[in-house]
Structures are given as C-alpha cells and as structure tokens.
C-alpha positions in Angstrom: -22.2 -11.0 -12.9 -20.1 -14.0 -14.2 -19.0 -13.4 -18.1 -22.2 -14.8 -19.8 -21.4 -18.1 -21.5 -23.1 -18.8 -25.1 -22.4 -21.1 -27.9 -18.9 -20.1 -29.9 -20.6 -18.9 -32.7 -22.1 -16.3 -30.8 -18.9 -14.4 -30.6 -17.5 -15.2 -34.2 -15.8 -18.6 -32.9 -16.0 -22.4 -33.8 -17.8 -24.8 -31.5 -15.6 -27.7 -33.7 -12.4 -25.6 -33.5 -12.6 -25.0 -29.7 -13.3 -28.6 -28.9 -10.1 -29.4 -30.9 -8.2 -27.5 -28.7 -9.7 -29.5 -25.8 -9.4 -32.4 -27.5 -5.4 -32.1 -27.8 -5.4 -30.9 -24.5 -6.8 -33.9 -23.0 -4.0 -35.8 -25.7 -2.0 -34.1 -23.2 -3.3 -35.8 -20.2 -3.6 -39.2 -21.7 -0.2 -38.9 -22.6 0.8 -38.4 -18.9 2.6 -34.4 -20.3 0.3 -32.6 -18.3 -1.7 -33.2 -15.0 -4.5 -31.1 -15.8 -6.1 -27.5 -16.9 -8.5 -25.0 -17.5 -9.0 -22.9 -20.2 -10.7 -19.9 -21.0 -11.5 -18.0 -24.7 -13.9 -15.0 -24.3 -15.1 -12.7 -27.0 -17.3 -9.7 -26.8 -17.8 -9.7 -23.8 -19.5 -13.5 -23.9 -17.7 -16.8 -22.7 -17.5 -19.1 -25.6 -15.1 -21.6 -23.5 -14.8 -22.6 -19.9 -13.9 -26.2 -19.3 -11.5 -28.4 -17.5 -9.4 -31.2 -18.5 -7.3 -34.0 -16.2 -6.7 -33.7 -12.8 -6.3 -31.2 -9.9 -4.1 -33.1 -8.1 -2.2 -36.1 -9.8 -0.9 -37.6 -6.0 -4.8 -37.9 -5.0 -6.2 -38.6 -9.0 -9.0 -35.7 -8.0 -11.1 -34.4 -11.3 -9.8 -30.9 -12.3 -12.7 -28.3 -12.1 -13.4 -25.0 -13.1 -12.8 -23.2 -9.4 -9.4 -24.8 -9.6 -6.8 -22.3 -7.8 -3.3 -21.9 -9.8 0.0 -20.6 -8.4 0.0 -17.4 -11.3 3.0 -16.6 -10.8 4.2 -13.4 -12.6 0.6 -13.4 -14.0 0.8 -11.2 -10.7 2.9 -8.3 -12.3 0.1 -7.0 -14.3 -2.7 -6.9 -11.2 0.4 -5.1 -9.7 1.2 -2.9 -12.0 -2.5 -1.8 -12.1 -2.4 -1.3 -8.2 0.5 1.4 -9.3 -1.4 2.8 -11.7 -4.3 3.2 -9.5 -2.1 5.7 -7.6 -0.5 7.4 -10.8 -4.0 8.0 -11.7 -4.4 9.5 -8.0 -2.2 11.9 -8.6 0.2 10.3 -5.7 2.9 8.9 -7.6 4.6 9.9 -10.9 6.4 7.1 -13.2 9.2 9.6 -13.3 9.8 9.7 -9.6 13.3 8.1 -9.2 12.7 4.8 -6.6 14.9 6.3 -4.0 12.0 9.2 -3.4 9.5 6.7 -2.1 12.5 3.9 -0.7 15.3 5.6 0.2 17.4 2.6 0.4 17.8 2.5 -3.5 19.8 6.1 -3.4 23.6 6.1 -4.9 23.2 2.7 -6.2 25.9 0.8 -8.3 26.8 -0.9 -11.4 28.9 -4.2 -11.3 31.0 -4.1 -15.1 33.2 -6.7 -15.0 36.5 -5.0 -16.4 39.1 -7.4 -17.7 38.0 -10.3 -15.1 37.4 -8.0 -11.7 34.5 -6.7 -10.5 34.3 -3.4 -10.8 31.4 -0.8 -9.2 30.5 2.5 -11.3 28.0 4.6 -9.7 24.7 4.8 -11.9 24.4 7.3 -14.7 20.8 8.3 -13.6 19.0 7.1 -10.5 16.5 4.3 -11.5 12.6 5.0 -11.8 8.9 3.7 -11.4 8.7 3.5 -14.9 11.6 1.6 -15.0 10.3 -0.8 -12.5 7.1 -1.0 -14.8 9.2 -2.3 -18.0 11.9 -4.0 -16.3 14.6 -1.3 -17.0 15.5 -0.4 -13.5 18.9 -2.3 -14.1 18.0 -5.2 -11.5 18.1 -9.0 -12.7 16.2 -12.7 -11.7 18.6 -14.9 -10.0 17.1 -18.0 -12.2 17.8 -16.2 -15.6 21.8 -16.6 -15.5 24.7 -16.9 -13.4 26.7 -13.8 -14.2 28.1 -12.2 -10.8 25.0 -10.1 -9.8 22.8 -13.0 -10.2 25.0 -15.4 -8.3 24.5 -12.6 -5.0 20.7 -12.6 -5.7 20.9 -16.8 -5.4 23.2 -16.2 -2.4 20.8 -14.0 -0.4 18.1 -16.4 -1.4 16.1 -13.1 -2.4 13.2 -15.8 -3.7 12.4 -16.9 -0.5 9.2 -15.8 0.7 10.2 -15.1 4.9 11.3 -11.9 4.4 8.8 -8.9 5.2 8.5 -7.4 1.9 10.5 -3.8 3.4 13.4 -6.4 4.7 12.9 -7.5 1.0 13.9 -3.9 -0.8 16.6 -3.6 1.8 18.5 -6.5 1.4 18.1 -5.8 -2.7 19.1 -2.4 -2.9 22.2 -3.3 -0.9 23.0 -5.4 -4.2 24.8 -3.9 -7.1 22.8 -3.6 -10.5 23.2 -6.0 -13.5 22.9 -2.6 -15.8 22.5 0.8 -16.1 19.0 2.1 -15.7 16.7 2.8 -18.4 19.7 0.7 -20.7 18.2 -2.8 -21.4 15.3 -4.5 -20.8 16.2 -7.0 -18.1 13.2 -9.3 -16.7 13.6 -8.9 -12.6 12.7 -8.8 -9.1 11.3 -5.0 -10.1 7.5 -5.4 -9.8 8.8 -7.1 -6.4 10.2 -3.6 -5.4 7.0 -1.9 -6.7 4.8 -3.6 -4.6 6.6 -2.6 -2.0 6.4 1.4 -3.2 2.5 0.6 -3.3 2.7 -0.6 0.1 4.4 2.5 1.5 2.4 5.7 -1.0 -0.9 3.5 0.5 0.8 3.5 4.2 -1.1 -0.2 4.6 0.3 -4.0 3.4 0.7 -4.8 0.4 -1.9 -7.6 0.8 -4.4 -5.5 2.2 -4.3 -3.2 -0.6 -5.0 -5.6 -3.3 -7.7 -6.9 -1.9 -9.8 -3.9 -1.1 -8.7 -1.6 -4.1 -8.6 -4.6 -6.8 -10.0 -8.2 -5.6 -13.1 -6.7 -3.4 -14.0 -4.0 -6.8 -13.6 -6.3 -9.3 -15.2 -9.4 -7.4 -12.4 -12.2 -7.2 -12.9 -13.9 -4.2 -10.6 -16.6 -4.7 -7.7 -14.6 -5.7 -4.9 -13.6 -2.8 -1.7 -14.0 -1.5 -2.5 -17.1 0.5 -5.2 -20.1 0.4 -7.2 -20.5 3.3 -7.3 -23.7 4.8 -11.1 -24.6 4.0 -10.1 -24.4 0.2 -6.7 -26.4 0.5 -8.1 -29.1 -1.3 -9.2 -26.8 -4.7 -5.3 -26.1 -5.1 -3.9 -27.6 -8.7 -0.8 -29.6 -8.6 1.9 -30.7 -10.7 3.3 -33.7 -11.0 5.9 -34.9 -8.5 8.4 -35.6 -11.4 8.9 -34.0 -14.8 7.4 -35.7 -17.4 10.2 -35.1 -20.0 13.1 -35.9 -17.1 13.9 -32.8 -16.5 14.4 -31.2 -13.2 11.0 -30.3 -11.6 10.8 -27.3 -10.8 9.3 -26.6 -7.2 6.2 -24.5 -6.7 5.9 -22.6 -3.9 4.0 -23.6 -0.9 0.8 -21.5 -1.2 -0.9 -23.0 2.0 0.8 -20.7 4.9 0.7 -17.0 4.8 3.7 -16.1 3.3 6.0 -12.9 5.1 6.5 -11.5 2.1 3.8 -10.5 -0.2 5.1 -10.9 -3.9 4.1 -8.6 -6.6 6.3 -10.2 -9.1 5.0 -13.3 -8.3 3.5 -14.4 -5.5 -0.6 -14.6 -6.3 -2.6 -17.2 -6.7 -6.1 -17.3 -8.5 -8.7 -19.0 -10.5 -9.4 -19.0 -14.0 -12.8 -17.7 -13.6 -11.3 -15.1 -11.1 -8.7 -14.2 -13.7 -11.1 -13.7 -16.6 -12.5 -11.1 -14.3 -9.4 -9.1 -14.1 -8.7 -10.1 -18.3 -12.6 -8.6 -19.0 -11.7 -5.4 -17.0 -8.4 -4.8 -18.8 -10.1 -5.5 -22.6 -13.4 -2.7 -21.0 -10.4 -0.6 -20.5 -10.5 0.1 -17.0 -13.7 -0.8 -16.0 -16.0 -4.0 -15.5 -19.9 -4.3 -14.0 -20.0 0.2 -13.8 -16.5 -0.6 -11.2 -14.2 1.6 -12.7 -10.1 1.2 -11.7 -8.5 3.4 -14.3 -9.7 5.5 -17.2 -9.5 4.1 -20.4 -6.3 6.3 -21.5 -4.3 4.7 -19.0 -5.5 1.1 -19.8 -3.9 2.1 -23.5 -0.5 3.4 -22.0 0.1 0.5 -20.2 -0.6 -1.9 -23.5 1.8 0.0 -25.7 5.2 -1.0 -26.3 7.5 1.4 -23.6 11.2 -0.3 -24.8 11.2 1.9 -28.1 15.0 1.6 -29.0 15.9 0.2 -25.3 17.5 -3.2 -26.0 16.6 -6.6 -24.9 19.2 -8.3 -22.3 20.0 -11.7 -24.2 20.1 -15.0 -22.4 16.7 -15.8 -20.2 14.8 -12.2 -21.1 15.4 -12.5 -24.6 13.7 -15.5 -24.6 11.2 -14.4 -22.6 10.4 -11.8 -25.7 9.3 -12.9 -28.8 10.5 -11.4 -31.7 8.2 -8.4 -32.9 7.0 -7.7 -29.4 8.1 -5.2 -26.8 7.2 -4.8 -23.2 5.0 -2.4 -21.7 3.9 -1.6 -18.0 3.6 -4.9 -17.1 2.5 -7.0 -20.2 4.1 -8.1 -23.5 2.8 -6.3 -26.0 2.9 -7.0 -30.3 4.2 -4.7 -32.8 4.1 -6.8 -35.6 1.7 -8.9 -37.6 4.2 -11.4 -38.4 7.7 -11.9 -37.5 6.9 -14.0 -34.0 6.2 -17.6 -34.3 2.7 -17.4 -32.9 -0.3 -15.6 -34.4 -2.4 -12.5 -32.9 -3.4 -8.9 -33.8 -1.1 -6.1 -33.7 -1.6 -4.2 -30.3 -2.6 -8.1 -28.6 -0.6 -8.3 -25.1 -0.1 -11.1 -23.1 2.3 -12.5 -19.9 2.6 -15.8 -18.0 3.8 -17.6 -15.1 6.5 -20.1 -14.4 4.3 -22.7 -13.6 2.8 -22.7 -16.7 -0.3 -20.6 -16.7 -1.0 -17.8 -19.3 -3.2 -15.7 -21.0 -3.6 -13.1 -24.3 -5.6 -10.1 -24.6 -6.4 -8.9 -28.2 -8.0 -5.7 -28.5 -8.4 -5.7 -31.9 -10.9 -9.0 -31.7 -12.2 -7.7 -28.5 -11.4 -11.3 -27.5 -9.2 -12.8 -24.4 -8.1 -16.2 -23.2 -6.4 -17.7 -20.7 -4.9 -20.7 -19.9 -4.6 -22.1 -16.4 -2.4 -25.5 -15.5 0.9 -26.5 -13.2 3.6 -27.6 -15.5 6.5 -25.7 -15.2 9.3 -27.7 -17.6 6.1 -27.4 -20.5 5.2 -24.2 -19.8 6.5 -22.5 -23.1 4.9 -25.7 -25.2 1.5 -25.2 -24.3 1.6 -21.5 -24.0 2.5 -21.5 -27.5 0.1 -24.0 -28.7 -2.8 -22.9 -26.7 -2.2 -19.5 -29.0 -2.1 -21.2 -31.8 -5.7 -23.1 -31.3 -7.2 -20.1 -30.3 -7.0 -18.3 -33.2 -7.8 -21.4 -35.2 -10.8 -21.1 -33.9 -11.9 -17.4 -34.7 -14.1 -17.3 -37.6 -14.2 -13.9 -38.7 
C-alpha cells in the first residue's frame, strides 16, 4: 500500500496552512532560488501533502513530479544505521565491539595533537567502537568540515571519491590518524562510511546487495539504490548549473554510473514517495504493512539522544547541531522544547543531506515530513523554513 492521502483536516492539519507552504515554495521558484521540490507532511498514518513544485531539471525546463529521484545524501546514514541494527538485533554484532574486531585495519590507531606547532601521534586511549560509529564519536572527521591537519590528508587521499571499492575505502582511512580521541566529541564523519563496510563483511555479501534485499525489497522502495538505471535517467532532479546567491556550486555526484564504492554515509538516492516509506516505518517503530525490521525498543534507542555529556566538535559539526539537540544512532534528536531556533516536540528527530533534502519525524504528533529538492548553497534556508510551515500548519 502507498500512505493513504486525505484532506489535511483529516489528520489535525490545515488545508490553507499547507498550501501556504507551497505557495512560498513556488515564491522560491519564481524567484529563480530554487529549481524545484517535493514535499511531504504525513500524520497518523494518512498523507495530508504530496505535491511538486518547479522543475526537475532546470537545463531541459522539465515539470518536477512526485517520482522525482534526489541525490539524499546523508539522508543515507539513517537507512544505514538501520541495516546495523538489523544485525545488532540478530544477535551478530554488539555496539560495544571495538571496529578493529570486524576490520582489523582500524587496530592501534592514532591521534594527531598538534603540540606547540608539530604534529604529534598519541596512540588512542580506548580502541574506537560501533557505537561510536553510530553517533559520530569514533574520533574520525569529513574533509569538507575544516582544514585542520587530519582533514587536509582526508582531501589529499580524495577519500570522497566514489572509485574506491568500499574495503579499499576502510583501508586507506584507517591508515589516517584520528582528529580525536574516541568516544571524546562528537565529530560528524566518514563513520557511517566505515559501518557500511562492517555491514558488508558480518553479512559476507555487498553492501548494495544487502540493502536492497533486507531494507528496499521489505519495505517496498523500488526506486531507492545506490545507482539509477539508465531507463529512469530522465526522472533524476537537478540543480542549477550556478548558484543562485553566487556562491560556489557545489557539485553533486554523478548518480548515473554504478559507483565502486557503495556509500553509507552518503551515497543513496531515492524518491520522496520512497522515503516516506522508510519515514512511516521508523514513526510504526520498526515495522510498516505487518514487515517488521526491528522491534519497537530498538526503534526508541536509536531516537534518543546517545552524546549525554560527550561534547560537540565546533566549527562545521557544531553547526550541524542545533542548540537543544543531541545526536543519536544516526538521527538528530531534541531534548528541548525551546532553546533551537525551529519548533518541534521533544523526542522529534530529524537529518538531511547536502544537496538540500531533509526530513523530521515527531513522535509525539505521530506526524513526519519530508522535504526533497537539489540546492546545496540553500540547503539550511529551506530546511529551516520548511520546519517552520509545517508546524504552522498543525491544528491541534
């Protein structure tokens, strides 16, 4: 079954106030800020919203449409971490298995401290582990979130390229020092990459191959993989060639060749009907259409905040962070009511990706949304705003 759609007031939300949202999104187009999108608002179990705005491709001038496929991004890392979840729950891997037991590449690894201008290696204080790969405190880094010395080898080894199998991947990485000590700070990174790759070898099968029997095939999202197939080339979104605001454009990955290296950090792409399914499954807890993935317990581990007093590394993770949130395994997660500068229940989680798509899922409304477009320089703007309108539009 699809998510049955009904009129907004249905599921406690305003026809008017959802249209507004449109409305400004397709200000957004006119204005020549944003190519195109879909959104998504669900709410007990009912679709309230799914519509498109703009254009799929702005070289060709093509309509957007609802079976749109987005580059997601890091809206991978939470299909991923469910995948490593899937074998917690199997009893075949522990979160407090240190990463060296299942790739022994990552034993005796090092911490670059930069002592009075030199570089200096200390050997780690405790090996690094799954659940530190979960909530980014395995000590590794992202090249694109600074240029301190680790990140400038992560940029030299080009460890974003995607022609690397994803075992020539974790060698070449764990070959690099660390950017902290693990379990220390929370430091967003190349660690759901790394977990994929644990996935890959507990499951003895590719990465790829996993995801789409144990998680695409259950849960029924065909149009969601590592790779477009060539008959569907023409349903992928783009961004614009230039940045709107003059900026830099960022480039998006070329998601029309199978890629070497399959990313679990980053490298899916889906649709926002496809997505929903996976957003539905998460807000059932676990299960969606009698498919069950993980129990319901687990589903509430992974949306709880797992930082407790661990810090938050400043610079690009900090603002990756709102205030009042933490991290769990694999999503943002809110601990406050106020404090952040968008709205949304205590307990809601969320996570993005860099070329602008995003989504929410608050338990306490029993609602999700979800926000698919290709704008990477406006990514936070609309992310933000699309939160915002959302909850305008909740009427209860």
């Amino acid at each position: 079954m699809t998510l049955q759609a009904v009129i907004p007031e249905k599921a406690g939300l305003s026809t008017e106030r959802l249209q507004r949202l449109m409305a400004v999104l397709q200000r957004e187009v006119d204005d020549r800020r944003l190519p195109g999108a879909v959104a998504v608002v669900a709410r007990h179990g009912k679709m309230a919203l799914l519509e498109s705005v703009g254009q799929l491709n702005p070289a060709t001038g093509e309509a957007m449409h609802s079976d749109a496929r987005f580059r997601i991004y890091s809206m991978t890392k939470p299909i991923m971490s469910v995948a490593a979840m899937m074998l917690v729950e199997q009893g075949r891997l522990l979160l407090a298995d240190p990463l060296a037991k299942h790739l022994p590449e990552f034993a005796g690894q090092k911490v670059a401290v930069n002592e009075g201008g030199t570089l200096e290696l200390h050997p780690v204080q405790r090996d690094a582990t799954v659940h530190d790969l979960l909530r980014h405190t395995a000590g590794m880094t992202y090249e694109f979130l600074g240029s301190g010395p680790v990140q400038r080898q992560y940029a030299q080894l080009r460890l974003g390229s995607r022609e690397r199998s994803l075992a020539d991947f974790t060698q070449q990485l764990a070959a690099l020092p660390l950017m902290y000590q693990p379990g220390q700070v929370f430091e967003y990174s190349r660690a759901t990459d790394v977990l994929g790759r644990v996935v890959e070898v507990i499951a003895g099968q590719p990465l790829q191959q996993f995801m789409q029997e144990q998680i695409f095939d259950a849960l029924r999202m065909p149009n969601t993989a590592f790779t477009v197939p060539p008959e569907f080339h023409g349903h992928i979104a783009e961004p614009f060639a230039r940045d709107p605001d003059g900026g830099l454009q960022m480039k998006v990955i070329d998601v029309r060749t199978d890629a070497a290296l399959a990313s679990g950090g980053g490298g899916l792409i889906s649709t926002a009907q496809d997505y929903a399914r996976f957003l539905q499954f998460m807000l059932n807890r676990g299960e969606l259409d009698g498919v069950r993935l993980l129990g319901p317990q687990t589903i509430d581990f992974m949306t709880t905040d797992h930082l407790g007093d661990i810090p938050i590394a400043p610079g690009g993770s900090r603002a990756l962070l709102p205030a009042g949130h933490g991290f769990g395994l694999g999503f943002a997660v809110r601990k406050h009511l106020g404090v952040a500068p968008v709205p949304g229940s205590v307990g809601t989680y969320f996570w993005g990706g860099l070329a602008g798509t995003s989504f929410f899922v608050d338990p306490a409304l029993d609602m999700f949304a979800c926000l698919m477009l290709q704008a990477p320089n406006q990514r936070e703007y609309y992310r933000m705003l699309f939160r915002d309108m959302v909850y305008a539009a909740v009427m209860d």
